[in-house]
C-alpha positions as CSV (number, residue, x, y, z in Angstrom):
1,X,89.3,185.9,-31.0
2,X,91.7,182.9,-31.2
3,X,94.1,182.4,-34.4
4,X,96.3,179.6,-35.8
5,X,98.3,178.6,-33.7
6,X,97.0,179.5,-30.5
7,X,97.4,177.7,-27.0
8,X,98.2,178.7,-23.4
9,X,101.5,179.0,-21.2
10,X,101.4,178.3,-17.4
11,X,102.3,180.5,-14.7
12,X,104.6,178.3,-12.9
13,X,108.7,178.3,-12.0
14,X,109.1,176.1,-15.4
15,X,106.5,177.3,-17.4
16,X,104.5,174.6,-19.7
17,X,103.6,175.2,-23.2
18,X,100.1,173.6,-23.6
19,X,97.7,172.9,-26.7
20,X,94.3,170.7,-26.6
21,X,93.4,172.9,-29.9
22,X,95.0,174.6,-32.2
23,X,92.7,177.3,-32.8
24,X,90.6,177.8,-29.2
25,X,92.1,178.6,-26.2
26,X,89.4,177.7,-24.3
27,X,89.4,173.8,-25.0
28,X,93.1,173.8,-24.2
29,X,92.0,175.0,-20.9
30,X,89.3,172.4,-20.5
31,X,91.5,169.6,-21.6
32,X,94.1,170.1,-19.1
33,X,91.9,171.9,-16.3
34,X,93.3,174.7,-15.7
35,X,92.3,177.7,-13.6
36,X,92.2,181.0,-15.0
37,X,95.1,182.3,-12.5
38,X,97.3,179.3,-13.5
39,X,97.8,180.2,-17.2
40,X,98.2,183.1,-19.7
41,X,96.9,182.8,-23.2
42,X,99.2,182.9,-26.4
43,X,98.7,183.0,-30.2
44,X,101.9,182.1,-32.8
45,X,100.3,183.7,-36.1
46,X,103.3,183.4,-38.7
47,X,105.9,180.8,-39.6
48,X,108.8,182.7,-37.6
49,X,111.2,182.9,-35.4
50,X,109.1,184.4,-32.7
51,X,108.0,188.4,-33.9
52,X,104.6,187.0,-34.5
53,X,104.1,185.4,-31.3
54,X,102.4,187.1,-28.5
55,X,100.9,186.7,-24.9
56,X,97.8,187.9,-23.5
57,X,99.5,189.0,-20.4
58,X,97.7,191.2,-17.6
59,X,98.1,194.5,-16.9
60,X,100.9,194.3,-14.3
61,X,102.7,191.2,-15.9
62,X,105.7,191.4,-18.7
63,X,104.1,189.5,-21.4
64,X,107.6,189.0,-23.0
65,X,109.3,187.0,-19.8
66,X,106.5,184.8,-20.7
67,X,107.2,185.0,-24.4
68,X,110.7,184.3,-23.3
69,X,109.8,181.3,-22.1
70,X,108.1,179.9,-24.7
71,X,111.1,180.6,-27.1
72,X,112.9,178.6,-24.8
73,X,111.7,175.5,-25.6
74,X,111.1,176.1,-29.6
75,X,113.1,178.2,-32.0
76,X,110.3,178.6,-34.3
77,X,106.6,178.4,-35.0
78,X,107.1,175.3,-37.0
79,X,108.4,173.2,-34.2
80,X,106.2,174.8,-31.7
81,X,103.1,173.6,-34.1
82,X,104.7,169.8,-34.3
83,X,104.8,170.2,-30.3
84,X,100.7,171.3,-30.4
85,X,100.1,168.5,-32.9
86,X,101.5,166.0,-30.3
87,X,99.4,167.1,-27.5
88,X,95.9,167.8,-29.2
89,X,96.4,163.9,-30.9
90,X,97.1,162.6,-27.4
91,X,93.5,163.9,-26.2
92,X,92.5,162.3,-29.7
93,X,91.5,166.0,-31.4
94,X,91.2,167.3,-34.5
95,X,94.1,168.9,-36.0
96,X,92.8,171.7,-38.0
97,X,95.6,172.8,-40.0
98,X,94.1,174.5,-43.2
99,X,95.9,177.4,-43.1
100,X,99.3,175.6,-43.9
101,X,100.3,176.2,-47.4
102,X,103.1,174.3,-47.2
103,X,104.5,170.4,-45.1
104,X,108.2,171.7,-45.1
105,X,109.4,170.9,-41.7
106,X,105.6,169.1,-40.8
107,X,105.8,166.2,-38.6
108,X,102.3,164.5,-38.1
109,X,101.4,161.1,-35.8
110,X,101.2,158.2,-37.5
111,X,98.0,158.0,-36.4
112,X,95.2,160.6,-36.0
113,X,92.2,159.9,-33.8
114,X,89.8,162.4,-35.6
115,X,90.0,164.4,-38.6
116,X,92.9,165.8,-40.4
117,X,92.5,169.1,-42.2
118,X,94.9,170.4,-44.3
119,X,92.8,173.0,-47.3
120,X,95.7,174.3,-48.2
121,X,98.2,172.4,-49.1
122,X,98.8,172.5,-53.2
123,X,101.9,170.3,-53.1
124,X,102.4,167.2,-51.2
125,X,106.2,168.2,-51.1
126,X,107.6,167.3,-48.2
127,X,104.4,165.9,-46.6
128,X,104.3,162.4,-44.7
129,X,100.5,161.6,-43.9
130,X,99.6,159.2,-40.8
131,X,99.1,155.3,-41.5
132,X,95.7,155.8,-40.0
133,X,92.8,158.8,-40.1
134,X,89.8,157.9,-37.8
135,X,87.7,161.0,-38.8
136,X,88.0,162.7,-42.3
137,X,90.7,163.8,-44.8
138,X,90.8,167.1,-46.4
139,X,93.4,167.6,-49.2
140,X,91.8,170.2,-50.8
141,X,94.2,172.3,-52.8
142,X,96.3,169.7,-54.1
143,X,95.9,169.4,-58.1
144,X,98.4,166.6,-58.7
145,X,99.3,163.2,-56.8
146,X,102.9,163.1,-57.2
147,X,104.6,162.9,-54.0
148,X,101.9,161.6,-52.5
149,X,101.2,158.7,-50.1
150,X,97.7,158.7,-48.6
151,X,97.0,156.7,-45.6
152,X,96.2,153.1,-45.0
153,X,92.9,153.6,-43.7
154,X,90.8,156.7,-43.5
155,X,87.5,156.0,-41.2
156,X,86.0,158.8,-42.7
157,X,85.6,161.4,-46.0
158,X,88.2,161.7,-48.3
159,X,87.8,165.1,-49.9
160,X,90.4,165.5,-52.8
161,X,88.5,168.3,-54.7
162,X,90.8,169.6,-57.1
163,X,92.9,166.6,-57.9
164,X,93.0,166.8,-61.4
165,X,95.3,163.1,-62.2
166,X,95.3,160.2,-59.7
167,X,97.9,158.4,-61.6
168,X,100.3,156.7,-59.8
169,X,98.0,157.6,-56.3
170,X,97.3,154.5,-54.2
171,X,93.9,154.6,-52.4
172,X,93.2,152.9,-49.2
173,X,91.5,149.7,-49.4
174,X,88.3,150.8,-47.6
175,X,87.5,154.7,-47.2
176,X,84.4,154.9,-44.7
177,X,82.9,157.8,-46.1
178,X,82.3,160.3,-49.0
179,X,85.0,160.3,-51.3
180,X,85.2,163.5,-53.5
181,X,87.4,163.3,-56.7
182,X,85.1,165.8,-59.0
183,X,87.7,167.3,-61.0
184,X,89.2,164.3,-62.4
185,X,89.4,164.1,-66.2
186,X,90.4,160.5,-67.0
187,X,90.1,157.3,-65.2
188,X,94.0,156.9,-66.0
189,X,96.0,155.5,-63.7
190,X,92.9,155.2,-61.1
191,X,92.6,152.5,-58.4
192,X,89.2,152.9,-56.5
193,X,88.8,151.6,-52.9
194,X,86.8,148.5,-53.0
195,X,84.7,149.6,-50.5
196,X,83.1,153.5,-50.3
197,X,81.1,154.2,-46.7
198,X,79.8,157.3,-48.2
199,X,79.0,158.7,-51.6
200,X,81.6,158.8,-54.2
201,X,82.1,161.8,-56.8
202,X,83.6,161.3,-59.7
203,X,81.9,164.4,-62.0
204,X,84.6,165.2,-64.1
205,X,84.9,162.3,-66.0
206,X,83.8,162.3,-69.8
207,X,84.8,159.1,-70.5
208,X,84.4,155.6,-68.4
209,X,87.4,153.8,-70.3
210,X,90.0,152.3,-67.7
211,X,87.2,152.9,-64.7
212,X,87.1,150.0,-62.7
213,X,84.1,151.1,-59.4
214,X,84.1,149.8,-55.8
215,X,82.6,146.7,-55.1
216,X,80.5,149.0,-53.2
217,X,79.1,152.3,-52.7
218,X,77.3,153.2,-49.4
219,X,75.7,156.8,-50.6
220,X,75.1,157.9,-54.0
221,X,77.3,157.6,-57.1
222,X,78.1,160.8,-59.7
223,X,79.3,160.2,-63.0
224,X,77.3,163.5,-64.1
225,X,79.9,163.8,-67.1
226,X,79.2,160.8,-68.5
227,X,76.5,160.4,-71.3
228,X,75.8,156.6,-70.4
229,X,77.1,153.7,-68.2
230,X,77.0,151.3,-70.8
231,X,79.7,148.9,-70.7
232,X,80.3,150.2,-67.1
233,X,80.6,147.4,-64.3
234,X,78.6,149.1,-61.5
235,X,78.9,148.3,-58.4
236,X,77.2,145.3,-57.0
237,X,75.9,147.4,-54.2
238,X,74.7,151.1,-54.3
239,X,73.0,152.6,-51.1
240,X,71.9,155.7,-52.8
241,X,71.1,156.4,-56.7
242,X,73.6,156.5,-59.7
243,X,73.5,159.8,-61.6
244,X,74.7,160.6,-65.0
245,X,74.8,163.5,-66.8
246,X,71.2,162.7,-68.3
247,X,70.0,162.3,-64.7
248,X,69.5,159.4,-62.5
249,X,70.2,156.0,-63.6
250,X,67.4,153.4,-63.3
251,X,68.4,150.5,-60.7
């Protein structure tokens, strides 16, 4: 079974340390087609200096001169993961980092090819997103905007499920799919995209004052905490249905 942060290490007089995926050794080996002789599998589990790290040596190998070997070329498992981040971007990858609960030390590309996962982040302390997403966004965790810079463009979802106050949070002009904001309380503070690819969330609010929508909406639009749009601009185009909390909103 393969763990974060896993990748392989080549059997060669200057060994390589290689990622195409953070979590499967197997697409690491595909991406840089590599024969099962030619490389040894590893898997860095904790942020440390190296006690967590092992290799999946064979029987008549010394799995820590390969170990040693690796620790050559990164002190720790947080500079060893901004390595793996470099490569799997370069084959335009996801990086699947949503076991991080923390960006300390985090350097990401300024621009990611696919989606960016990171679940489980609750603080954007010390976290610089890319300019550009291509896939989707997930900032799960993260209950408050301060600190927080999200990128220019995000060709995808934007999943920001328990943000509870976007004041002060700067969206990108277009976001090209769903974007999920359900546990916000108040409009406050809140500058919408002016164009939404997907479906946009919004279920927390109670109250439409200082709500400003999209121009438009390409899936369906939930405002299931509010009682009535009245006196609510909609947007002037809605690709799905608009549901309140009395149900669905006649178009």
């Amino acid at each position: 079974m393969c763990e974060f942060l896993s990748g392989v290490v080549t059997m060669e007089r200057h060994p390589r340390v290689l990622c195409g995926d953070l979590l499967h050794h197997e697409e690491t080996v595909r991406q840089y087609q590599l024969k099962p002789e030619n490389y040894r599998e590893w898997e860095w589990t904790k942020d440390d200096d190296g006690k967590s790290l092992t290799v999946r040596a064979t029987s008549d190998e010394n799995p820590n001169v390969l170990k040693s070997a690796i620790l050559a070329k990164f002190a720790n498992r947080r500079e060893c993961l901004n390595d793996c981040i470099r490569q799997v971007n370069e084959f335009g990858g996801d990086l699947w980092l949503g076991r991080l609960t923390s960006a300390e030390g985090l350097v990401l590309p300024p621009a990611v090819g696919g989606t960016l996962r990171l679940n489980l982040l609750a603080s954007a302390k010390g976290l610089t997103l890319p300019n550009t997403v291509g896939g989707s966004l997930y900032l799960d965790s993260l209950t408050s905007a301060e600190g927080l810079t999200l990128p220019r463009v995000v060709g995808d979802g934007l999943w920001l499920y328990s943000l509870a106050s976007a004041e002060g949070l700067t969206f990108p002009q277009t976001v090209g799919g769903y974007l999920y904001l359900g546990c916000l309380k108040s409009a406050k503070g809140l500058t919408l995209p002016q164009t939404i690819g997907g479906t946009l969330r919004l279920d927390g609010l109670t109250s439409a004052e200082g709500l400003t929508l999209p121009q438009m909406v390409g899936g369906h639009l939930y405002l299931s905490g509010l009682t009535s749009v009245e006196g609510l601009t909609l947007p002037q185009k809605v690709g799905g249905d608009v549901y309140t909390k009395l149900g669905k909103v006649p178009m």
